[in-house]
One Martini backbone bead per residue (centre of mass of N, CA, C, O) as a GRO file, in nm:
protein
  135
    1UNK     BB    1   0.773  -3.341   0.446
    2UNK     BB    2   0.606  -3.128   0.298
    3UNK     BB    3   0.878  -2.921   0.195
    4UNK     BB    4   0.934  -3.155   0.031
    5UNK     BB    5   0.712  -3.187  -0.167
    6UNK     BB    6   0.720  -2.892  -0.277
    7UNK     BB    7   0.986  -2.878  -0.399
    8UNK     BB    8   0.932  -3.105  -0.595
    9UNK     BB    9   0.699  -2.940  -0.709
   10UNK     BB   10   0.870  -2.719  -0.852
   11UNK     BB   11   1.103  -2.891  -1.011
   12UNK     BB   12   0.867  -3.021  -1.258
   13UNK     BB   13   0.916  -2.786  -1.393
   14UNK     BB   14   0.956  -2.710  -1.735
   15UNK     BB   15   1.016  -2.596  -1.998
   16UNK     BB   16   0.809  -2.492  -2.258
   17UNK     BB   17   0.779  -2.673  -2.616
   18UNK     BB   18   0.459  -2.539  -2.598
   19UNK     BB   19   0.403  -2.260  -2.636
   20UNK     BB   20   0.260  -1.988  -2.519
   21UNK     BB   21   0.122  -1.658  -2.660
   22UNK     BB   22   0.219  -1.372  -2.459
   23UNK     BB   23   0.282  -1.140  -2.685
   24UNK     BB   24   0.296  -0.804  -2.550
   25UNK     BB   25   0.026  -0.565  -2.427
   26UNK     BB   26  -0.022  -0.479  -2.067
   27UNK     BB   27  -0.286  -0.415  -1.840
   28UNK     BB   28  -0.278  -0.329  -1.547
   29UNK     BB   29  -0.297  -0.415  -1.182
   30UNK     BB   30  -0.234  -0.301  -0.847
   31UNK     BB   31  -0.125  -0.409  -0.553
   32UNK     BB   32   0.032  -0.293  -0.213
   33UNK     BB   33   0.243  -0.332  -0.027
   34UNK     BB   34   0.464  -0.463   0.253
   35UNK     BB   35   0.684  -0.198   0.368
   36UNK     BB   36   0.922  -0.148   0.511
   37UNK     BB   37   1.083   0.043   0.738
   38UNK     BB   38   1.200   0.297   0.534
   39UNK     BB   39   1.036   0.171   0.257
   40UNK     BB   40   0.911   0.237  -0.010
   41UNK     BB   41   0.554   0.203  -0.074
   42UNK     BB   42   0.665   0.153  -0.380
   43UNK     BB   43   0.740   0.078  -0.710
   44UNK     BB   44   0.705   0.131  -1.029
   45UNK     BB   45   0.423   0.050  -1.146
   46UNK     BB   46   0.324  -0.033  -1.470
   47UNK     BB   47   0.043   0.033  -1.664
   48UNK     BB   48   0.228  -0.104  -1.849
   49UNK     BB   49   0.306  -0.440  -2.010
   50UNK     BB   50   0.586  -0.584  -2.199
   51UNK     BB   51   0.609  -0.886  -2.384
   52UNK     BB   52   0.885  -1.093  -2.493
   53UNK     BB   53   0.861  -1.406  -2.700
   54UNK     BB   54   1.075  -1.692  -2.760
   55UNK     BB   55   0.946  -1.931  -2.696
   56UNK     BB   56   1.039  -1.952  -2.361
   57UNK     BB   57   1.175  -1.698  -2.416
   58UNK     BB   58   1.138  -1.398  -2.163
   59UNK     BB   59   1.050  -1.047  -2.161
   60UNK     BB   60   1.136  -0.724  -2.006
   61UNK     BB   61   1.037  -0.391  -1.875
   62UNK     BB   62   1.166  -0.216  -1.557
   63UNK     BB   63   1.244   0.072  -1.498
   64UNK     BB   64   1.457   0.032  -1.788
   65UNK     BB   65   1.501  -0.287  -1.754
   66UNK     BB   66   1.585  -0.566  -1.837
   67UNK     BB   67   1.430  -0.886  -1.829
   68UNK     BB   68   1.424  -1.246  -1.776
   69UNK     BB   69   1.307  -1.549  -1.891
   70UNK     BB   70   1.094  -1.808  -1.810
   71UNK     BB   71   0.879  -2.032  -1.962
   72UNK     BB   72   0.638  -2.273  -1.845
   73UNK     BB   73   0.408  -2.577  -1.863
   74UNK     BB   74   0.256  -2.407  -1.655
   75UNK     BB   75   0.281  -2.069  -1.758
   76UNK     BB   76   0.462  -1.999  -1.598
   77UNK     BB   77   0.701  -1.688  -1.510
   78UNK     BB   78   1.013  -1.606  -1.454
   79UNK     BB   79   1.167  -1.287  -1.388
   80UNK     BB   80   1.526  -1.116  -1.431
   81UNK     BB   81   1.703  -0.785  -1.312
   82UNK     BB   82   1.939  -0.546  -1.342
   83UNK     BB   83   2.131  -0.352  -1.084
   84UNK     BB   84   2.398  -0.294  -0.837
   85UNK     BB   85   2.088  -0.223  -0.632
   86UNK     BB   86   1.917  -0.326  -0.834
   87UNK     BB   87   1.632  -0.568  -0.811
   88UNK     BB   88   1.430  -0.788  -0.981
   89UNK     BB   89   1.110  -0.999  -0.997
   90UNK     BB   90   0.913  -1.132  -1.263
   91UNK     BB   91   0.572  -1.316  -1.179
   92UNK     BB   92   0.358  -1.542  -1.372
   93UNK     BB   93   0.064  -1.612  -1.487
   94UNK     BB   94  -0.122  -1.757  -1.741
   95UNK     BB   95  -0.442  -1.712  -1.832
   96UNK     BB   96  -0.583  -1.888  -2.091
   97UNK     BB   97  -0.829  -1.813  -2.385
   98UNK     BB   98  -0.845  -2.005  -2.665
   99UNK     BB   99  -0.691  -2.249  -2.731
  100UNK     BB  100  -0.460  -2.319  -2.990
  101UNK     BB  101  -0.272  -2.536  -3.223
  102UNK     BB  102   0.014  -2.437  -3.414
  103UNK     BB  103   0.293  -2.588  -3.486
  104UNK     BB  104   0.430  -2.578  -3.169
  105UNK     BB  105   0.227  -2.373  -3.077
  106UNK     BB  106   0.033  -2.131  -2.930
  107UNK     BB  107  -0.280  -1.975  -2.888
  108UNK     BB  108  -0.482  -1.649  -2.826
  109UNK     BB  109  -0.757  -1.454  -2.741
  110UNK     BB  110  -0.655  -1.466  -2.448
  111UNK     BB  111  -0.488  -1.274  -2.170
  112UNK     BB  112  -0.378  -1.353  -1.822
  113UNK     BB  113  -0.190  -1.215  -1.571
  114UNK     BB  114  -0.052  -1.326  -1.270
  115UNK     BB  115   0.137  -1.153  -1.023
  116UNK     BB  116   0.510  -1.031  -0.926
  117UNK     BB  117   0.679  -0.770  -0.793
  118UNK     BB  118   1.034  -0.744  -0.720
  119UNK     BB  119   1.204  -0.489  -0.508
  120UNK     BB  120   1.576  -0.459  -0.455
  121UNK     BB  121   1.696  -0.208  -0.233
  122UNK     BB  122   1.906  -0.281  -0.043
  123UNK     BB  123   1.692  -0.327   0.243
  124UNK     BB  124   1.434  -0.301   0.019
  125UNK     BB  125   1.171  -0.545   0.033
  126UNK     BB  126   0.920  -0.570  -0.235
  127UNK     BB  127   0.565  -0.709  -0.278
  128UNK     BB  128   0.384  -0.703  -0.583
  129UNK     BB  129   0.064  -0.745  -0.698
  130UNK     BB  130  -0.077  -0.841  -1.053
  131UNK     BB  131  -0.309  -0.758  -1.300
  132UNK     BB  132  -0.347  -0.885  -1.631
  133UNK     BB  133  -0.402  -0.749  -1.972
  134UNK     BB  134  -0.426  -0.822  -2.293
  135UNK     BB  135  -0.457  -0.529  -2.554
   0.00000   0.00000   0.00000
């Protein structure tokens, strides 16, 4: 019964249609994953992260790839992309400070993302956790 609630609240979200501004550049803070036997120790980890978004539509590049994905009305973001063999899913919310409503967009003053991003190479997935802050 449980697993049917969160499923249910997952199902909620909805891309945003009122989006807050988290376009730019974001200094990063990673913290380590826990890799399986066998599978390197770290993933990209980049020290910067620019995302760029158009409406509810967010991209930005990891480790060469471009991201591609939805920000959602609760502010969360899920990015996913990559080739053959590599395959990243980079997500996180936005906590915005200083919020002002202007003509069907949202900006902000302060903006920091927290969330994860995972990397999948052959047998080996690493989940790496990160705060950024807007620069």
């Amino acid at each position: 019964m449980l697993l049917c609630l969160l499923l249910s609240a997952c199902g909620d979200q909805r891309p945003c249609t009122s989006c807050p501004d988290i376009t730019g550049a974001y200094l990063v803070s990673w913290q380590r994953g826990f890799p399986a036997e066998g599978c390197p120790a770290t993933g990209p980890q980049p020290v910067n992260l620019t995302l760029s978004q158009m409406g509810n539509r967010v991209s930005s590049l990891v480790d060469g790839f471009e991201l591609r994905g939805t920000l959602f009305d609760t502010f969360d973001f899920s990015l996913s992309g990559g080739l053959e063999g590599t395959e990243y899913s980079l997500r996180g919310r936005a906590i915005i400070d200083g919020v002002r409503a202007d003509g069907g967009t949202t900006s902000a003053s302060r903006v920091r993302v927290v969330g994860s991003l995972t990397t999948t190479r052959a047998q080996c997935v690493l989940t790496e956790q990160y705060t950024a802050d807007r620069l």
